[in-house]
N, C-alpha and C positions, 0 to 999 in steps of 0.2 A: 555568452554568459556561462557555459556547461563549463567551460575549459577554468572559469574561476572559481567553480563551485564544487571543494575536494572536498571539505572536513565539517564537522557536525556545525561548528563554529561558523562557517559560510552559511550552510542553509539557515540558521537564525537569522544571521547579518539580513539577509535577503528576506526577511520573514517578518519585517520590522513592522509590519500592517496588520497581521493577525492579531487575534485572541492567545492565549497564554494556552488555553487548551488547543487550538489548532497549531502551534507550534509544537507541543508537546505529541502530536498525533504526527505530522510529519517529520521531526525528529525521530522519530520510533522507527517511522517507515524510511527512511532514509537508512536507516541502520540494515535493511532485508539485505541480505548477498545476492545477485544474478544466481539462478536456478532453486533457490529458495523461494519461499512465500510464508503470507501467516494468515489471521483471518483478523474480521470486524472485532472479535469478542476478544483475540489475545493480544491486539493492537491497545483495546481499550484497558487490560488489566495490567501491560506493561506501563502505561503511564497511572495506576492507580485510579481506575476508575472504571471499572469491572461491569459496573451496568451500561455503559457510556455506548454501548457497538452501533446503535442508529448515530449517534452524532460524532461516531469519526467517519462512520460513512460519508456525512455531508463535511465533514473538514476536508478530505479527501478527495468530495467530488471539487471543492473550490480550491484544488493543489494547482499554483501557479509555478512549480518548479520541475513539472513535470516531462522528462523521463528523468531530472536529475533526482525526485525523488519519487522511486518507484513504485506509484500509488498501484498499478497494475498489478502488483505482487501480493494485494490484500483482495484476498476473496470472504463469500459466507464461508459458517464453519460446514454447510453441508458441501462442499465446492464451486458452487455454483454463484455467479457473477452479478453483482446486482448493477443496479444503472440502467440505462437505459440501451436499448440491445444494438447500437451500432456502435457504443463504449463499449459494452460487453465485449462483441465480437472483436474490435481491435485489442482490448486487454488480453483475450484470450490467444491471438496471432500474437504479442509479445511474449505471453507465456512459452507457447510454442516454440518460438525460435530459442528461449532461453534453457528446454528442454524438456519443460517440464510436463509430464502426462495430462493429457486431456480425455473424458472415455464420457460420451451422452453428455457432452456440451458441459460436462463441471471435469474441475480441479481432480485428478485422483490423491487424497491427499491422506500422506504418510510419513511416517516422525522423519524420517529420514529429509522428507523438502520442509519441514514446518522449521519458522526460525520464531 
């Protein structure tokens, strides 16, 4: 399935069982670059809904297109990982390989990774 799923257009197509807001919340996140990230609170203001960061959290935890769209890349705004801590720890091993600074178990997070 990964190898058909290139453009914003496919993860919709594939998204046909969601809610308008859980499509809206992995569209967003589908859009992170590798070695990027962003957080709950700027996922939620980029689709216009600015108080929304607990419930992209749970859209996010029910992402069925995952690693093609890289829920991994959405942390808290303090860095640190929420879910539950054997998700945490594999998100954070994704982070890792993808480069990106990890220091006391969070995100060290700087304009320069934020997307």
């Amino acid at each position: 399935m990964e190898d058909r799923i290139k453009s914003e257009k496919d993860v919709i197509h594939n998204l046909c069982n969601k809610t308008k807001f859980e499509i809206e919340v992995l569209v967003a996140t589908f859009k992170i670059p590798k070695g990027k990230i962003s957080t709950y609170k700027r996922i939620a203001e980029k689709i216009d809904r600015p108080r929304a960061c607990r419930a992209v959290g749970n859209a996010l935890h029910k992402n069925p297109l995952a690693p093609i769209v890289p829920c991994h890349r959405v942390v808290r705004s303090d860095g640190g990982f929420g879910g539950d801590s054997k998700g945490a720890k594999s998100r954070r091993k994704l982070l890792e390989k993808e480069g990106i600074s990890i220091e006391n178990g969070r995100v060290k997070i700087s304009n320069d990774i934020l997307y």
